[in-house]
C-alpha positions as a Markdown table, in Angstrom:
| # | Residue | x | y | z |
|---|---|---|---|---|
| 1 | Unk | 21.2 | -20.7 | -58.9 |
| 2 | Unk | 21.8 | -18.6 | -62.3 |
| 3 | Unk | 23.1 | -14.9 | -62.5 |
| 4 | Unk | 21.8 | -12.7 | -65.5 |
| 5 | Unk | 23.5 | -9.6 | -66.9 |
| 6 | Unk | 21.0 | -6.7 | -67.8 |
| 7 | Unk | 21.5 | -4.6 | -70.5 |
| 8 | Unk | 22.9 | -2.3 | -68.8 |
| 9 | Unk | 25.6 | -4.0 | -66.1 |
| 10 | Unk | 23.4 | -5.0 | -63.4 |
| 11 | Unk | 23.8 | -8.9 | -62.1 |
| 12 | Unk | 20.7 | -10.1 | -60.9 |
| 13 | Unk | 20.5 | -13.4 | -59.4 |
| 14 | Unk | 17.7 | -15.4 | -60.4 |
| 15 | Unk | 16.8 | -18.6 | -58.1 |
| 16 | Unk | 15.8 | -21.8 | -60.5 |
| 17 | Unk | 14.4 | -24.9 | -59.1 |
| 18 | Unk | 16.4 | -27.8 | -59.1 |
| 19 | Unk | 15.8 | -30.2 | -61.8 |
| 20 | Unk | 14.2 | -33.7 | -60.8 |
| 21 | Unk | 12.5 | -36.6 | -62.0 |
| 22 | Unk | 8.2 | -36.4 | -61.8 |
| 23 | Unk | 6.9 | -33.8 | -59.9 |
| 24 | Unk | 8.3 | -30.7 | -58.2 |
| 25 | Unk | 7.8 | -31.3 | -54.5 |
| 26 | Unk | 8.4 | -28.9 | -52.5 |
| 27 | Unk | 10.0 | -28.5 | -48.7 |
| 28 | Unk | 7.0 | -29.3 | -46.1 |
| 29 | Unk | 6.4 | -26.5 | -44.1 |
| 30 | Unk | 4.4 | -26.4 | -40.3 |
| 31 | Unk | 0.8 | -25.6 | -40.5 |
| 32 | Unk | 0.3 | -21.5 | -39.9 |
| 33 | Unk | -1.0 | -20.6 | -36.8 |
| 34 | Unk | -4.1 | -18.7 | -36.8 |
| 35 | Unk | -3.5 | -14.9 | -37.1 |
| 36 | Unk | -5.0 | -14.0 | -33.6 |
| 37 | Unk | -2.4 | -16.7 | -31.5 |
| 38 | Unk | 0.6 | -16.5 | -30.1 |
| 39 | Unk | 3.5 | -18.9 | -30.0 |
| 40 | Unk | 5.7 | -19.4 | -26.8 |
| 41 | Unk | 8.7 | -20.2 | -26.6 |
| 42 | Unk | 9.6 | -20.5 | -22.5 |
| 43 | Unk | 13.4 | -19.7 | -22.1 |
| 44 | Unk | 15.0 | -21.1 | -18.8 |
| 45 | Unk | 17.9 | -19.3 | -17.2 |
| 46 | Unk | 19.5 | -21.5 | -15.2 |
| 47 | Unk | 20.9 | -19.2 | -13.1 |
| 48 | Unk | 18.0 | -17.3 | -12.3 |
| 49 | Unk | 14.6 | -18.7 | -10.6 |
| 50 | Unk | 12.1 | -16.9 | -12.9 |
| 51 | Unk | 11.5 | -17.8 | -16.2 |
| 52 | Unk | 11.3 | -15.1 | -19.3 |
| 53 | Unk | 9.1 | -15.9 | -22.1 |
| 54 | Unk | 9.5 | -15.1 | -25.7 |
| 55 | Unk | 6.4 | -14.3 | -27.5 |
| 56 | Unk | 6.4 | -14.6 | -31.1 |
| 57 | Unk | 3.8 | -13.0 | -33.7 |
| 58 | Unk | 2.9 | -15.9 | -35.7 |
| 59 | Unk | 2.8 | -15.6 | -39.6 |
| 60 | Unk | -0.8 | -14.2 | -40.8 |
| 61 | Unk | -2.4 | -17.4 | -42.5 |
| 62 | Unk | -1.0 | -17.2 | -46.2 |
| 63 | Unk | 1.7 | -15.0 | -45.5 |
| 64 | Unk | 5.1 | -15.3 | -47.6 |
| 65 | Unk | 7.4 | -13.9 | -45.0 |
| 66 | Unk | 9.6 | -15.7 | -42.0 |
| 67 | Unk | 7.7 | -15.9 | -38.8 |
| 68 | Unk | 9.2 | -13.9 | -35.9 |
| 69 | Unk | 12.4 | -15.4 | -33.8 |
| 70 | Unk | 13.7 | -15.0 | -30.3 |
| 71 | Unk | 15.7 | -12.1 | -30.7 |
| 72 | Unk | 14.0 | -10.8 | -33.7 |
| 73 | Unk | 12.7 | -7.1 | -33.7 |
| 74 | Unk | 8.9 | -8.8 | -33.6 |
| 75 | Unk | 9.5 | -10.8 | -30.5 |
| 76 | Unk | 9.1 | -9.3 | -26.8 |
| 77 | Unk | 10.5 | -11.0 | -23.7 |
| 78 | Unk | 8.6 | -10.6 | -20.8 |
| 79 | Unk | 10.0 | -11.4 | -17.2 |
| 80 | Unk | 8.2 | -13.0 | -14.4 |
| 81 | Unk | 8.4 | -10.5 | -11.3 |
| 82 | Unk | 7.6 | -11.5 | -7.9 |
| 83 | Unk | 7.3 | -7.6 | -6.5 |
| 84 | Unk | 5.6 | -5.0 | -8.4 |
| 85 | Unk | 5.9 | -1.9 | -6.2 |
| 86 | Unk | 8.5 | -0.5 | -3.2 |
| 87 | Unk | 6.7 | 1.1 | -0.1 |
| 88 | Unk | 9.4 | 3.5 | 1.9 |
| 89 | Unk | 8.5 | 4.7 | 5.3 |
| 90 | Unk | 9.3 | 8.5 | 5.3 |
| 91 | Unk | 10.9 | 9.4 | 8.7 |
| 92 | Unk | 14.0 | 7.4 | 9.2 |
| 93 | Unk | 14.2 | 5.9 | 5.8 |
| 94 | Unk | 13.8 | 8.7 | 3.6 |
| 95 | Unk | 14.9 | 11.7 | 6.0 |
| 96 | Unk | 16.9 | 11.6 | 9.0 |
| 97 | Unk | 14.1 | 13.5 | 11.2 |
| 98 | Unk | 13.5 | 11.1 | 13.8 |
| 99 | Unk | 16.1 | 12.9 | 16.0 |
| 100 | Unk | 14.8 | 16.4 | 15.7 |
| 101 | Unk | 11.2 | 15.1 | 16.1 |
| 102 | Unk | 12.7 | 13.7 | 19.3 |
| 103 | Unk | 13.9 | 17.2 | 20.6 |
| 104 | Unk | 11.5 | 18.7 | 19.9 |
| 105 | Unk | 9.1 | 16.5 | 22.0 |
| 106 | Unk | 11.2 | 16.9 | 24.5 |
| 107 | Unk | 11.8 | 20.5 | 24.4 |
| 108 | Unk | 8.1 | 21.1 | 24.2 |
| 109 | Unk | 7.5 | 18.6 | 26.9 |
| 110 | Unk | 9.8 | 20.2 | 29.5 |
| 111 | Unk | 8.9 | 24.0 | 28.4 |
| 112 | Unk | 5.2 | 22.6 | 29.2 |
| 113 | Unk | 5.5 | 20.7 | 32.2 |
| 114 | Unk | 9.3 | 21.5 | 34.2 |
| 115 | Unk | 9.2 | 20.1 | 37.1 |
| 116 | Unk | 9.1 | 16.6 | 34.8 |
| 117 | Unk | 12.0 | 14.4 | 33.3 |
| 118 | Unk | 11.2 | 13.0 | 29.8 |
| 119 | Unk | 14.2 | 12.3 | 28.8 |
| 120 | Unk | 13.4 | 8.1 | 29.5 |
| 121 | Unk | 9.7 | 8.7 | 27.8 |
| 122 | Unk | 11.0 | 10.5 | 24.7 |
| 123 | Unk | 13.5 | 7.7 | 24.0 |
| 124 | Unk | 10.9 | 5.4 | 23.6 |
| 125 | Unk | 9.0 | 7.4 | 21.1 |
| 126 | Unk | 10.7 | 5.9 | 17.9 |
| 127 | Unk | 8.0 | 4.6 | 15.8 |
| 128 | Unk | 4.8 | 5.9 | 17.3 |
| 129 | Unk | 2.5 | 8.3 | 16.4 |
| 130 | Unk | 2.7 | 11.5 | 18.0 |
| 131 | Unk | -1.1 | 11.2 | 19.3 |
| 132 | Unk | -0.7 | 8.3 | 21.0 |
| 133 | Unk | 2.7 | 9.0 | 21.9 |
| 134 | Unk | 1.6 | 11.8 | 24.1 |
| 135 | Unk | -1.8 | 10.0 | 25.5 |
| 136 | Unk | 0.6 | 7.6 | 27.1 |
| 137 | Unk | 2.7 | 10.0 | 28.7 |
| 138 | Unk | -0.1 | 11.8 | 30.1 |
| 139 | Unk | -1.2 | 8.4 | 31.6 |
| 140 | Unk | 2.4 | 7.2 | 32.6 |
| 141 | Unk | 3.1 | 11.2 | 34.5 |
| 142 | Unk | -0.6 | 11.8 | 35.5 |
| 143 | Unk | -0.6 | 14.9 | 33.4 |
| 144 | Unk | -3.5 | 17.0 | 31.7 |
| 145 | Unk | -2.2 | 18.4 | 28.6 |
| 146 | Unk | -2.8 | 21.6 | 27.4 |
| 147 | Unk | -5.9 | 21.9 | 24.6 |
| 148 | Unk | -4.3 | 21.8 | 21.1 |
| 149 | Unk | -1.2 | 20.6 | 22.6 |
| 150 | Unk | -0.5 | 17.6 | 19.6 |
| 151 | Unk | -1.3 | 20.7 | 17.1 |
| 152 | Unk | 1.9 | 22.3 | 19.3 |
| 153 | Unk | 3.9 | 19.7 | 18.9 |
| 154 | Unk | 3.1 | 18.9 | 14.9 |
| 155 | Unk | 3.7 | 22.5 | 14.5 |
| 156 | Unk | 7.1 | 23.1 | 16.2 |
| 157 | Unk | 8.3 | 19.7 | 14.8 |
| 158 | Unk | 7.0 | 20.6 | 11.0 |
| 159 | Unk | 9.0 | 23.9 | 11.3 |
| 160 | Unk | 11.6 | 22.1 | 13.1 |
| 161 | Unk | 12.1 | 19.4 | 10.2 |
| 162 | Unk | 11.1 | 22.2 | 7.4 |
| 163 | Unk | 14.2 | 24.0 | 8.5 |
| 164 | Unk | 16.8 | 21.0 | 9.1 |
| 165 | Unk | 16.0 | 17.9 | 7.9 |
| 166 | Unk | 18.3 | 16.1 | 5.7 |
| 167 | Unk | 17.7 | 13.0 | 3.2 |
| 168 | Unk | 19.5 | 9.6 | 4.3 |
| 169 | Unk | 22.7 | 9.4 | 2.8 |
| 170 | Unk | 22.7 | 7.7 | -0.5 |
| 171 | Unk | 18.5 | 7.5 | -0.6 |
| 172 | Unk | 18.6 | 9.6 | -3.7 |
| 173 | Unk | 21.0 | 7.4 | -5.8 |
| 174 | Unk | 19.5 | 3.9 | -4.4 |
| 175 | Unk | 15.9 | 4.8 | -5.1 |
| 176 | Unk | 16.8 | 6.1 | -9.0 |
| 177 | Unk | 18.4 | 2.4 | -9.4 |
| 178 | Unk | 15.4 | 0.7 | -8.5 |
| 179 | Unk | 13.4 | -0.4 | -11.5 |
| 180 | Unk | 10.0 | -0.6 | -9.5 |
| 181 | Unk | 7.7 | 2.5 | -9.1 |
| 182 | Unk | 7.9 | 3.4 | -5.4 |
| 183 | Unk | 5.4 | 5.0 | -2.6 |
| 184 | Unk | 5.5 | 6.6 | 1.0 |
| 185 | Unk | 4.0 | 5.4 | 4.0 |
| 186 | Unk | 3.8 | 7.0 | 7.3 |
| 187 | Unk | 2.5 | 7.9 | 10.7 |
| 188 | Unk | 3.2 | 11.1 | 10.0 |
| 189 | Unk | 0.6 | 13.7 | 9.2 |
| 190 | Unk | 0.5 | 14.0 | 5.6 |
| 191 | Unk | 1.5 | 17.5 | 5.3 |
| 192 | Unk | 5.0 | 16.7 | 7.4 |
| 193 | Unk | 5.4 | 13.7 | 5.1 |
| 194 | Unk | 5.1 | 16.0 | 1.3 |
| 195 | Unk | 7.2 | 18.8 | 3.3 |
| 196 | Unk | 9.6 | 15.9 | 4.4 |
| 197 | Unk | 9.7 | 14.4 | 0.8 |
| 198 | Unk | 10.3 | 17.9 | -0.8 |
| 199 | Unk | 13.4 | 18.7 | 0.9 |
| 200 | Unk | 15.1 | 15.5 | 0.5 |
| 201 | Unk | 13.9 | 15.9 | -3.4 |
| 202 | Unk | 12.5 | 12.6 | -4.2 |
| 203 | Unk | 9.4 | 14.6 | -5.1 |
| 204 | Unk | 9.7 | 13.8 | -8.7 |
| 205 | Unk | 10.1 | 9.8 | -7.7 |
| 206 | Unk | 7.2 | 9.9 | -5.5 |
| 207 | Unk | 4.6 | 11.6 | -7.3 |
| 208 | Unk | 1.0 | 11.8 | -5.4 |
| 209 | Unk | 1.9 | 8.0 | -4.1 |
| 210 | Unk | 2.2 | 9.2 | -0.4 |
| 211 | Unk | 0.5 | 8.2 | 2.2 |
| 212 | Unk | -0.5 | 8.9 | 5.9 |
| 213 | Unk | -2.3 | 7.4 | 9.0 |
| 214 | Unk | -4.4 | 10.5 | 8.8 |
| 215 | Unk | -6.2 | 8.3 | 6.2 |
| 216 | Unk | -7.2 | 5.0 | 8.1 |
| 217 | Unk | -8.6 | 4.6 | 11.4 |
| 218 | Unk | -5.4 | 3.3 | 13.0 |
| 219 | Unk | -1.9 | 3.7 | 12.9 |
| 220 | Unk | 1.1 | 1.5 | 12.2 |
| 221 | Unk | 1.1 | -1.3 | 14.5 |
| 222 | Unk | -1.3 | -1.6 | 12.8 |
| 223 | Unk | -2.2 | -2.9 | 9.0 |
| 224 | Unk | -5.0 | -0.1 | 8.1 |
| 225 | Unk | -2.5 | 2.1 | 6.0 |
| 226 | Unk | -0.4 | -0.3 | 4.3 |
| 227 | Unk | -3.7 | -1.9 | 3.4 |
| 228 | Unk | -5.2 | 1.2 | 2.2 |
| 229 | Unk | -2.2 | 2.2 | 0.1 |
| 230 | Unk | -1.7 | -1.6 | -1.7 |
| 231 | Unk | -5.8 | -0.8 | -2.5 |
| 232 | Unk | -5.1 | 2.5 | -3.7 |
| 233 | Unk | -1.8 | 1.7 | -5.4 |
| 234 | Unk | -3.5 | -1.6 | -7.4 |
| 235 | Unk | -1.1 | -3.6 | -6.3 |
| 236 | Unk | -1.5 | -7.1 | -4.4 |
| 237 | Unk | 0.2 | -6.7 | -0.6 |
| 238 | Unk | 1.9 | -9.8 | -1.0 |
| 239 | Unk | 3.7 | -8.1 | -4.2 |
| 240 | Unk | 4.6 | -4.9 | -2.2 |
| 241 | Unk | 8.2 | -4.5 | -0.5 |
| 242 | Unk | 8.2 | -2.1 | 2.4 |
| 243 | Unk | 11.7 | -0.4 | 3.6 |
| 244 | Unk | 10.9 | 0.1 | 7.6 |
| 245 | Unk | 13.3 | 1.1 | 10.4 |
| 246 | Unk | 10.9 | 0.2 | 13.6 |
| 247 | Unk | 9.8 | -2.4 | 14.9 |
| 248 | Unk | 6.0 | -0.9 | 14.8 |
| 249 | Unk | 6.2 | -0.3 | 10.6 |
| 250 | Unk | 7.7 | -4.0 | 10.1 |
| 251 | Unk | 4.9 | -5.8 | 12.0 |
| 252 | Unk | 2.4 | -3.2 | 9.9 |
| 253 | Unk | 3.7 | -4.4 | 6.9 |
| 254 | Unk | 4.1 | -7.8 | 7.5 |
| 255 | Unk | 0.6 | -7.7 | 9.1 |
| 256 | Unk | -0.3 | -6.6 | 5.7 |
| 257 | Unk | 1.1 | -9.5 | 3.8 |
| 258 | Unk | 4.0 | -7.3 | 2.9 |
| 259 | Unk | 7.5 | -8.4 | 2.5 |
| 260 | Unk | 9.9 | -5.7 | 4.5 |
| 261 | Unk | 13.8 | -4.7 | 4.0 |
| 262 | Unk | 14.6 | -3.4 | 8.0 |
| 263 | Unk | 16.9 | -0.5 | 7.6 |
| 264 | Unk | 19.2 | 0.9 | 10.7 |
| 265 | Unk | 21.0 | 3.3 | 9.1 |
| 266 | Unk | 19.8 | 6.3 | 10.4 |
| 267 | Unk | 21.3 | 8.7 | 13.3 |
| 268 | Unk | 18.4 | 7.7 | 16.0 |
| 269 | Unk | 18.7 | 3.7 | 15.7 |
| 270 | Unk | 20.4 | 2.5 | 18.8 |
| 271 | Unk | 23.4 | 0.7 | 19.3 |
| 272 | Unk | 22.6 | -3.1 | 19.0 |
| 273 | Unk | 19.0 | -2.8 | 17.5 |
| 274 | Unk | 20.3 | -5.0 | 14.2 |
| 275 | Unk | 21.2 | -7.7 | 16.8 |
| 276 | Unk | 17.4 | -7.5 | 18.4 |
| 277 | Unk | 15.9 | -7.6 | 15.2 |
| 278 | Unk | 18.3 | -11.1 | 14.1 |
| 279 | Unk | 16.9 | -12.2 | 17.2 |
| 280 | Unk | 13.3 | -11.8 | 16.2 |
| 281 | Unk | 13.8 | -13.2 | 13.3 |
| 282 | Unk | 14.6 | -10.8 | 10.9 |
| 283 | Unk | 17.0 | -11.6 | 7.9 |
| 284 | Unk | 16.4 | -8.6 | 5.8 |
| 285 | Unk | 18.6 | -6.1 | 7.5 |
| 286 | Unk | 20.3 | -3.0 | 5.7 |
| 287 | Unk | 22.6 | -0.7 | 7.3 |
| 288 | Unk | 23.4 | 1.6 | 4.1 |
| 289 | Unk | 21.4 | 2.9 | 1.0 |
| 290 | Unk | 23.5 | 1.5 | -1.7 |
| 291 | Unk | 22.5 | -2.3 | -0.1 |
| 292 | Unk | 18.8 | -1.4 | -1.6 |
| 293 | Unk | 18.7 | -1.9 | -5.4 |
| 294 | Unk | 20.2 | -5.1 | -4.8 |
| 295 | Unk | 17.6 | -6.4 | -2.3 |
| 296 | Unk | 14.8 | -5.3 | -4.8 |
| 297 | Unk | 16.7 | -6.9 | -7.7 |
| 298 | Unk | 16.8 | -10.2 | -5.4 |
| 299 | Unk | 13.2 | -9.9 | -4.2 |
| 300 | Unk | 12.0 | -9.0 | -7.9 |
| 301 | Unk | 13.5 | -12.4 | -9.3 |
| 302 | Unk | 11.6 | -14.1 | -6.1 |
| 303 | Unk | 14.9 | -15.2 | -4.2 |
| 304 | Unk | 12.8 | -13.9 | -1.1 |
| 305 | Unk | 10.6 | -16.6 | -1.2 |
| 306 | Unk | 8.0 | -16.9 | 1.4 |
| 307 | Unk | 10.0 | -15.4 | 3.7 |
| 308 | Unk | 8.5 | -12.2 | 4.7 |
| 309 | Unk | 11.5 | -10.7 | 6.8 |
């Protein structure tokens, strides 16, 4: 190297090539890729089971400057997910309105038919739809139901809900922690379900990505509308994680292809039902909110496996 002085003060440094006997040869240097390729570098975390790849813009054929780096502004990393999209269920995971659906079938039940106990009936409610809820326990009583009387009931329990229904604790904070856009599923009509979602205010987190059995031609047991939203959603089932608290929405979802959380956190699950569910099987069991973002994080690096539950 040689350093210059300008007329005026300035150093510039001037790089000279190093004297040697014969020709100047210069450093070799690696063939340039071709402009439209891509090299990849694969970096392995050890601690992790996916694998993020660098992807470096390789130097345009004849180009002077350094190719791109890992690290380097150029270079993107791009991680390997194994679950591209979290499917909630709405009553029971979202908003604690299983209870005062519960009265009010009851309520309506006994105003309707008095001479009747339904107290037994109405406790095994949890997780059906309301139509089929109520063509059983005509069967079961040998009743005739009033005409309109499911409009009755979907009234009284959307005005019910409208008025009193409160989010799960903590759903707010988990669901805003998840890095994974996220939908609604239920068996709910679908005008409960956006009245349901409004008041707990995870309207903004939602968007239009709601869903009801009013769409499909059956209900949860029953694949039809986890189906129908993966289709609509453009995501694979088997990359969809469903947060379910019955035992009807986990064998929809998992009927589906769908991987499920089982939450029991909520003020209608019954004492011992986590202990039923280990018994089926199921390993995925949350009691609180805040246990969510870490379950997603887990299934989103692929620690779930093939394991559905």
């Amino acid at each position: 190297m040689q350093t210059i002085v300008a007329s005026r003060g300035a150093r510039h440094t001037l790089a000279v090539r190093p004297k040697c006997h014969g020709m100047y040869r210069p450093p070799a240097r690696p063939p340039a890729a071709s402009p439209d390729k891509r090299v990849a570098t694969p970096v392995v975390r050890p601690l992790q089971k996916h694998v993020s790849w660098h992807f470096q813009p390789s130097r345009l054929a004849g180009s002077r400057g350094p190719a791109a780096w890992p690290g380097h502004p150029a270079s993107r990393t791009f991680v390997l997910r194994m679950i591209d999209h979290l499917i909630c269920d709405c009553d029971g995971v979202l908003v604690d309105s299983e209870v005062i659906a519960d009265h009010v079938l009851f309520d309506t039940l006994s105003r309707t038919f008095p001479g009747v106990d339904f107290r037994a009936a109405v406790a095994t409610a949890f997780g059906q739809q309301t139509s089929r809820f109520l063509a059983d326990v005509a069967a079961r009583f040998n009743l005739t139901l009033p005409e309109h009387f499911l409009e009755t009931i979907d009234h009284n329990c959307e005005v019910a809900i409208a008025e009193s229904v409160c989010p799960i604790n903590g759903v707010r904070d988990a669901l805003r922690q998840v890095a994974l856009p996220a939908a609604v599923v239920s068996n709910s009509r679908l005008t409960r379900v956006h009245a349901s979602v409004r008041r707990a205010g995870l309207d903004a987190i939602f968007g239009e990505r709601i869903f009801s059995a009013e769409q499909v031609e059956r209900p949860k047991p029953y694949p039809d509308i986890y189906l129908h939203a993966a289709s609509a959603l453009g995501v694979e089932p088997a990359r969809c994680l469903v947060v379910e608290d019955s035992l009807s929405g986990l064998n929809a979802a998992r009927s589906a292809g769908m991987k499920t959380i089982a939450f029991v956190g909520a003020s209608h699950i019954p004492s011992g039902y986590a202990d039923v569910l280990r018994e089926m099987g199921i390993t995925r069991i949350m009691k609180h909110m805040d246990e969510l973002p870490a379950l997603v994080e887990a299934g989103v690096r692929g620690e779930f496996g093939d394991q559905q539950s």
